[in-house]
Residue frames as qw, qx, qy, qz and C-alpha x, y, z in Angstrom:
[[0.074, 0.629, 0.552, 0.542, 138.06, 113.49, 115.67],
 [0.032, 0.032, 0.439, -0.897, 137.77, 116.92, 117.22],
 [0.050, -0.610, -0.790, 0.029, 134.26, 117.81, 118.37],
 [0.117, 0.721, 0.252, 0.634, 131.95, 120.59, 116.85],
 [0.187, -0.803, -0.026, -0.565, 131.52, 122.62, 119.52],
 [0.299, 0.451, -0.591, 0.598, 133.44, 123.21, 122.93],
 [0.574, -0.353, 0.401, -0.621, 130.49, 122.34, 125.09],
 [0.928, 0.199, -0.299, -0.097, 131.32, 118.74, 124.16],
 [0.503, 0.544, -0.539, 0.400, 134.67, 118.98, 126.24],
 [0.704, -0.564, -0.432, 0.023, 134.62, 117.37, 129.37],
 [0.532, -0.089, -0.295, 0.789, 137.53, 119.50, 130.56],
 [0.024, 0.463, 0.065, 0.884, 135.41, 122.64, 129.70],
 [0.634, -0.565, -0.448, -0.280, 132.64, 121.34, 131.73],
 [0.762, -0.501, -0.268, 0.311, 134.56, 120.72, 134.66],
 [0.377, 0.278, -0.050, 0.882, 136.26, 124.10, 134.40],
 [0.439, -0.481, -0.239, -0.720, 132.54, 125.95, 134.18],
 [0.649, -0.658, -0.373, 0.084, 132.01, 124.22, 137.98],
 [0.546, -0.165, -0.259, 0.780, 135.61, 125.46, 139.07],
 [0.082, 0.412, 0.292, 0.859, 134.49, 128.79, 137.60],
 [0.526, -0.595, -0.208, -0.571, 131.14, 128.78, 139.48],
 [0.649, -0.680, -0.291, 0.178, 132.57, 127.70, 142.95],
 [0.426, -0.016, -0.139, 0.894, 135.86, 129.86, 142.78],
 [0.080, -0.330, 0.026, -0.940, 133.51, 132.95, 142.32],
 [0.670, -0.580, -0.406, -0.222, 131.05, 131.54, 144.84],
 [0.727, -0.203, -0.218, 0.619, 134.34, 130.93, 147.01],
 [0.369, 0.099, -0.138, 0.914, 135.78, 134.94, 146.63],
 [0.347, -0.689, -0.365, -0.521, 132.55, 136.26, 147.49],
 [0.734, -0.526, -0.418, 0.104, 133.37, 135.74, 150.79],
 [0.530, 0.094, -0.319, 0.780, 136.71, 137.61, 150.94],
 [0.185, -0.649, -0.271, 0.686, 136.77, 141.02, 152.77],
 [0.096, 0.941, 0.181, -0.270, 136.26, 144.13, 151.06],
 [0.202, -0.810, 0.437, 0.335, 139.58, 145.82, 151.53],
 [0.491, -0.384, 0.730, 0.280, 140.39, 142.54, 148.88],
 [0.566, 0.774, 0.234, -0.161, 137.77, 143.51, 146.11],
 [0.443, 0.877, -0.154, -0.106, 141.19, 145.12, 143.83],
 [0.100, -0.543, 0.831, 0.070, 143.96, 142.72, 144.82],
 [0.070, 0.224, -0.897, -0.374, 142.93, 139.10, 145.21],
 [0.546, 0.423, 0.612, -0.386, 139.51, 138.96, 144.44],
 [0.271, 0.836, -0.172, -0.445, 140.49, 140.47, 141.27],
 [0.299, 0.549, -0.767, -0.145, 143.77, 138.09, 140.19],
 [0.298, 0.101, 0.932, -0.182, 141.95, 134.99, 141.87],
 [0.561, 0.564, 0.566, -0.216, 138.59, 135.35, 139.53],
 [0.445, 0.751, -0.284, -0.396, 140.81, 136.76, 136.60],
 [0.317, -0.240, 0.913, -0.088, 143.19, 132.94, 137.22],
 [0.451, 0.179, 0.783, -0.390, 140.03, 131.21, 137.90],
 [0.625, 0.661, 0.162, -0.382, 137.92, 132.56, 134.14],
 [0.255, 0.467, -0.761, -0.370, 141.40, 132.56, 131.97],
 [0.390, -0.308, 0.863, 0.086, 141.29, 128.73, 132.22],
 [0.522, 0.555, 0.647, -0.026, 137.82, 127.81, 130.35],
 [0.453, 0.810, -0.040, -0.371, 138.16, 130.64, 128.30],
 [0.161, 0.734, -0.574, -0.327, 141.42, 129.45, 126.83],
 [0.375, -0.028, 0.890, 0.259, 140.43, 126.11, 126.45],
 [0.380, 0.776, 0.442, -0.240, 137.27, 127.39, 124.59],
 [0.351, 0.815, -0.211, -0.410, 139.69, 129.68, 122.29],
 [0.330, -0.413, 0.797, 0.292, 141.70, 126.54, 121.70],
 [0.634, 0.212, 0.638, -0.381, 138.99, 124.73, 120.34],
 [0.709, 0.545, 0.447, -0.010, 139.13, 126.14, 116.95],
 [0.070, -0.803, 0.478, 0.348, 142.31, 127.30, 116.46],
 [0.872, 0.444, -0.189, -0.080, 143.98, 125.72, 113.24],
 [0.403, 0.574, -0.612, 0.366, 147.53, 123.72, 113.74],
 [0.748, -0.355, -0.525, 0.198, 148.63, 121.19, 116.58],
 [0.519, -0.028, -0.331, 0.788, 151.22, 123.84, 118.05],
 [0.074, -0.418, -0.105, -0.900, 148.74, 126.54, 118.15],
 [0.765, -0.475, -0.272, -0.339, 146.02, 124.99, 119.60],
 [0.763, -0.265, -0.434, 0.398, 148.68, 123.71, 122.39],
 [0.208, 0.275, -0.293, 0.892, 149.75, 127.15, 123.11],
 [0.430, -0.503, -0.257, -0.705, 146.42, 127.70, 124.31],
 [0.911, -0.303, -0.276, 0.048, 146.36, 124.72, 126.32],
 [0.561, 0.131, -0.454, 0.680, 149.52, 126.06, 127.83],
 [0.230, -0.424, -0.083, -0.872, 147.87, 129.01, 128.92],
 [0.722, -0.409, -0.130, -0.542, 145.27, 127.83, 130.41],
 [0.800, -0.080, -0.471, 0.364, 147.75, 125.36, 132.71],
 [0.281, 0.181, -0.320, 0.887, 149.46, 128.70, 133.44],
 [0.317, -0.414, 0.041, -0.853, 146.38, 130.14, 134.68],
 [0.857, -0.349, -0.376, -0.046, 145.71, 126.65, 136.66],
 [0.739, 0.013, -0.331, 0.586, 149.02, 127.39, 138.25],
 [0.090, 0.168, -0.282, 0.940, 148.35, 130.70, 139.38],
 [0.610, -0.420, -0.408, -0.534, 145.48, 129.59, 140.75],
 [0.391, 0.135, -0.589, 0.694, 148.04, 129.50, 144.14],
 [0.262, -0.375, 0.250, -0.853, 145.90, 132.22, 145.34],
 [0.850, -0.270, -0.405, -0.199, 143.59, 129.11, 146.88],
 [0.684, -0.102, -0.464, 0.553, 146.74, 128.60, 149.29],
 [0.096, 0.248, -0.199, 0.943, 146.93, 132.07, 149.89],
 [0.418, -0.437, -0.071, -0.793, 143.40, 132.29, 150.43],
 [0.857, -0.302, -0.418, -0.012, 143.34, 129.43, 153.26],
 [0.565, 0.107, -0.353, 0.738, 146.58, 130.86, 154.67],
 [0.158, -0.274, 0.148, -0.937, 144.72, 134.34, 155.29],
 [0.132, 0.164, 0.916, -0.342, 141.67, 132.33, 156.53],
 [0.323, 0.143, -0.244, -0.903, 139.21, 133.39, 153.79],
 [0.940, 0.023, -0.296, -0.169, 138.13, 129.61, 153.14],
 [0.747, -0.372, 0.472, -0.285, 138.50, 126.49, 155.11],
 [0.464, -0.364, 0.786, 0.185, 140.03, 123.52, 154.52],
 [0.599, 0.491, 0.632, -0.008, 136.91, 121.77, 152.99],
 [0.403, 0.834, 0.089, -0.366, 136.84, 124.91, 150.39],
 [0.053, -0.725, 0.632, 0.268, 140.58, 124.54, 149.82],
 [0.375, -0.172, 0.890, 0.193, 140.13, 120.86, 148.87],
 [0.561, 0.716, 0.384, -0.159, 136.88, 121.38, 146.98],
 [0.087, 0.892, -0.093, -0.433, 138.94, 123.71, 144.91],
 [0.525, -0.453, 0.721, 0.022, 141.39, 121.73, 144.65],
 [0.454, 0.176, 0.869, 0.091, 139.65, 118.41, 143.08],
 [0.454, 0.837, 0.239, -0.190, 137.74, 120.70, 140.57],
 [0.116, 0.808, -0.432, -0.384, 141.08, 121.77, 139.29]]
């Protein structure tokens, strides 16, 4: 039985934390990284809830899965977590928080 409304989705929930520590998390970067990846790491980081939220009430199994594909892809380019641990924006701990939320 789907459920009425997308705040009922335990995946959305646990998106809406990733959401609120990734952009807690890029706060931190530098400046000079405000139009690269602060930018494509909190544009990653929002696609995912949002596209499980437009799935929600899309009509058709294959539609509604495209969404859900999306929103994998935008888990997957959520890399920039590696990147950002590599450059030494965030720490380990952040990198595994980040992580386990995904």
């Amino acid at each position: 039985m789907e459920s009425q409304s997308f705040n009922d989705l335990v995946m959305w929930r646990k998106e809406r934390s990733f959401v609120l520590q990734g952009n807690k998390c890029i706060k931190k970067f530098p400046d000079f990284e405000l139009c690269e990846l602060t930018s494509r790491f909190l544009k990653a980081v929002v696609s995912i809830p949002a596209n499980i939220v437009e799935r929600h009430k899309k009509k058709g199994k294959i539609n509604k899965l495209r969404f859900f594909n999306i929103a994998q892809s935008s888990i997957e380019e959520c890399n920039y977590i590696i990147l950002s641990k590599y450059l030494d924006y965030i720490n380990v701990n952040i990198e595994i928080q980040l992580n386990s939320l995904i």
